[in-house]
N, C-alpha and C positions, 0 to 999 in steps of 0.2 A: 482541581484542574484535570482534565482530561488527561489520558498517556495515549499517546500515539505512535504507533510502528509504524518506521517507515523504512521501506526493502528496496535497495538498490544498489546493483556490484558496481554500477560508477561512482566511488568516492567522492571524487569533487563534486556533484551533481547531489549524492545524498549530504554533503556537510554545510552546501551552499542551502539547501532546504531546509535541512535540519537546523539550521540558523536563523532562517526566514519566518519560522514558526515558535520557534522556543517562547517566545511572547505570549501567545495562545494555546501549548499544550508542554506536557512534560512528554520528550522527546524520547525514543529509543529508535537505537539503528539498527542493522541488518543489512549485512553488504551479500544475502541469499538467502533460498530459503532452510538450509542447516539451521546457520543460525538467527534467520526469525523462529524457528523452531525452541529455538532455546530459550529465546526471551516470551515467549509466549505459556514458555511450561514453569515460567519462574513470575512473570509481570500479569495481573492482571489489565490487562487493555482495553481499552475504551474504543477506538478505531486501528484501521489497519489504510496504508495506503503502499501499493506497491506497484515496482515496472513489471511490465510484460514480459520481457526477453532478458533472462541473468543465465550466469554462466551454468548455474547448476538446477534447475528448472526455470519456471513461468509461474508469473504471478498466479495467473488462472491456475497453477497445480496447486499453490497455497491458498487460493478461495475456493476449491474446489474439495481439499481436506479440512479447512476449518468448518465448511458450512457439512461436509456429512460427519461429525464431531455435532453437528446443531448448534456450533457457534453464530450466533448472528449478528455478531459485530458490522459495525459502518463499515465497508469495504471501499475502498476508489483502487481502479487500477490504472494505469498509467502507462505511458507510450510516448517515442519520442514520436513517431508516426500515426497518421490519424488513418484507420479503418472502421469502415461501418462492422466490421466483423467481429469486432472487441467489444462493441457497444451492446452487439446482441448478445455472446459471450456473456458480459459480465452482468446483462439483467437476466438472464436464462438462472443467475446465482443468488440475484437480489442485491445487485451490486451496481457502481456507478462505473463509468469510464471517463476520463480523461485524458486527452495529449496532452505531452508536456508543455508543447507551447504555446495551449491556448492560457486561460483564467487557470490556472494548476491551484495558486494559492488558497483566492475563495475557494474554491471548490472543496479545497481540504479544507478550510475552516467551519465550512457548514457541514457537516459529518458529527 
């Protein structure tokens, strides 16, 4: 089974997801990216999917270190707001974008 990090300082929002998915991946959380850092240096991971805006960086600042690391894991990042500027952003990394409130779930299921 896949492991997937998913990074979000909105709890409700990451435990509502992180429930919605357990079906389909072994789950790990990160309420930032401290600690997606942590599970990342102990978890080998399969995808990453994470918000734009947390309290203690931007998703873009953790696909922006995983990929010069040359990690090339499935990346989605995510937003509750839709910008073309995210889109271009996260394929400038080799990565996907999504707002939260479009298809969020597929989206991370094909990853």
């Amino acid at each position: 089974m896949k492991k997937l990090l998913l990074v979000d300082d909105d709890g409700d929002f990451l435990q509502i997801l992180s429930s919605a998915l357990e079906k389909d991946f072994e789950v790990y959380k990160a309420d930032g990216l401290s600690q997606a850092h942590r599970v990342l240096d102990t978890v080998p991971i399969s995808a990453i999917c994470s918000d734009f805006y947390m309290r203690d960086g931007t998703g873009l600042d953790l696909l922006k270190e995983i990929r010069c690391k040359s990690i090339t894991l499935p990346f989605l990042l995510m937003s509750g707001s839709y910008d073309t500027r995210f889109i271009d952003l996260a394929k400038s990394y080799d990565a996907l974008f999504c707002c939260k409130t479009d298809d969020l779930l597929n989206k991370i299921k094909e990853l």
